[in-house]
C-alpha positions in Angstrom: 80.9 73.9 169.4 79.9 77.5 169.6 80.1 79.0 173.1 77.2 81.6 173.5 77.5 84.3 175.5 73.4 84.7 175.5 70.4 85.4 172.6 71.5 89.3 172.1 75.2 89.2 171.4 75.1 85.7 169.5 72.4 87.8 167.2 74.9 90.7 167.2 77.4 88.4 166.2 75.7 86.5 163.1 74.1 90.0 162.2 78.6 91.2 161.8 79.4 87.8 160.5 76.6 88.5 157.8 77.7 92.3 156.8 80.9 91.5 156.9 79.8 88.3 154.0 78.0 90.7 152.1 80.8 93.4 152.2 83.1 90.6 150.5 81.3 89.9 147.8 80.6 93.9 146.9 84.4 94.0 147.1 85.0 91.0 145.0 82.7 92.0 142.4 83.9 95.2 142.3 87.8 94.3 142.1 86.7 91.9 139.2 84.6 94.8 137.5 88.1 96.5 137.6 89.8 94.0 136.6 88.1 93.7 133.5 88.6 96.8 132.7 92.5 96.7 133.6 92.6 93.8 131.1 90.5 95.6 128.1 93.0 98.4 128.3 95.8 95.9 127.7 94.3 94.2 124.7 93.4 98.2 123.3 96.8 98.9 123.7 98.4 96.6 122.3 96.5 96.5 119.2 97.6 100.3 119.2 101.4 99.5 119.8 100.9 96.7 116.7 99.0 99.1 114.5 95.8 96.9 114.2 93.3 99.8 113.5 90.5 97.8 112.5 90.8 95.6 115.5 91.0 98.8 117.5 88.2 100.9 116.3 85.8 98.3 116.6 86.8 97.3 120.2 86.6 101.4 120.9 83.2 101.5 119.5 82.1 98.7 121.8 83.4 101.2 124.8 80.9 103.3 126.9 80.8 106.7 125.2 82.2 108.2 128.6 85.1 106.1 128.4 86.1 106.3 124.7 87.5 109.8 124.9 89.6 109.2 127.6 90.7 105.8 126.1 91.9 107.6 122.9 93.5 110.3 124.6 95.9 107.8 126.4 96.2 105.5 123.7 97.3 108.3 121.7 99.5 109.3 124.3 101.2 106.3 124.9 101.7 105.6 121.4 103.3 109.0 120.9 105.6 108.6 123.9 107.1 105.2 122.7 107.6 107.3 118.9 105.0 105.3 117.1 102.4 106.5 114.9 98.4 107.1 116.0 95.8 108.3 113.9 94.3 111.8 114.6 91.4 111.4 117.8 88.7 113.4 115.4 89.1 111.0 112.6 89.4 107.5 114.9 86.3 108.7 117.0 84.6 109.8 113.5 85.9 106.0 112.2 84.2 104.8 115.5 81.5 106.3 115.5 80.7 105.4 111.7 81.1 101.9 112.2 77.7 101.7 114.9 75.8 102.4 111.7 77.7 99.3 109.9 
């Protein structure tokens, strides 16, 4: 049973319950949009760490075009730090971009 302490502050109190509801789901949705994108990455790199360029430039061309750059750039990077191979960033983005047209 609920003890009430009168009309206003039970109505404060379902009002905070209710924000407080809605602030979980924004957060939950938002931890799972970045989630996603933690888990993307993953998949991109380890198709570059294999060498699957195919794979790769098609999953890079599905990629927001504010995000591709940036993708690259890292990929690239950690490729290069481990002492594997990557293809020059003008030609995979030119690759990339080429295959929206396919």
């Amino acid at each position: 049973m609920k003890t009430s302490f009168g009309e206003y502050f039970d109505n404060q109190h379902d009002a905070i319950v209710k924000a407080m509801q809605d602030k979980n789901k924004q957060l939950n949705v938002e931890w799972m949009e970045a989630y996603e994108k933690r888990e993307h990455l993953k998949i991109l790199q380890r198709h570059a760490l294999n060498y699957n360029w195919g794979v790769l430039r098609k999953m890079i061309a599905e990629l927001p075009d504010h995000r591709r750059g940036d993708t690259l750039e890292m990929l690239k990077k950690t490729n290069n730090d481990l002492g594997k191979v990557f293809p020059d960033i003008q030609w995979f983005q030119k690759r990339a971009d080429e295959s929206k047209h396919i």
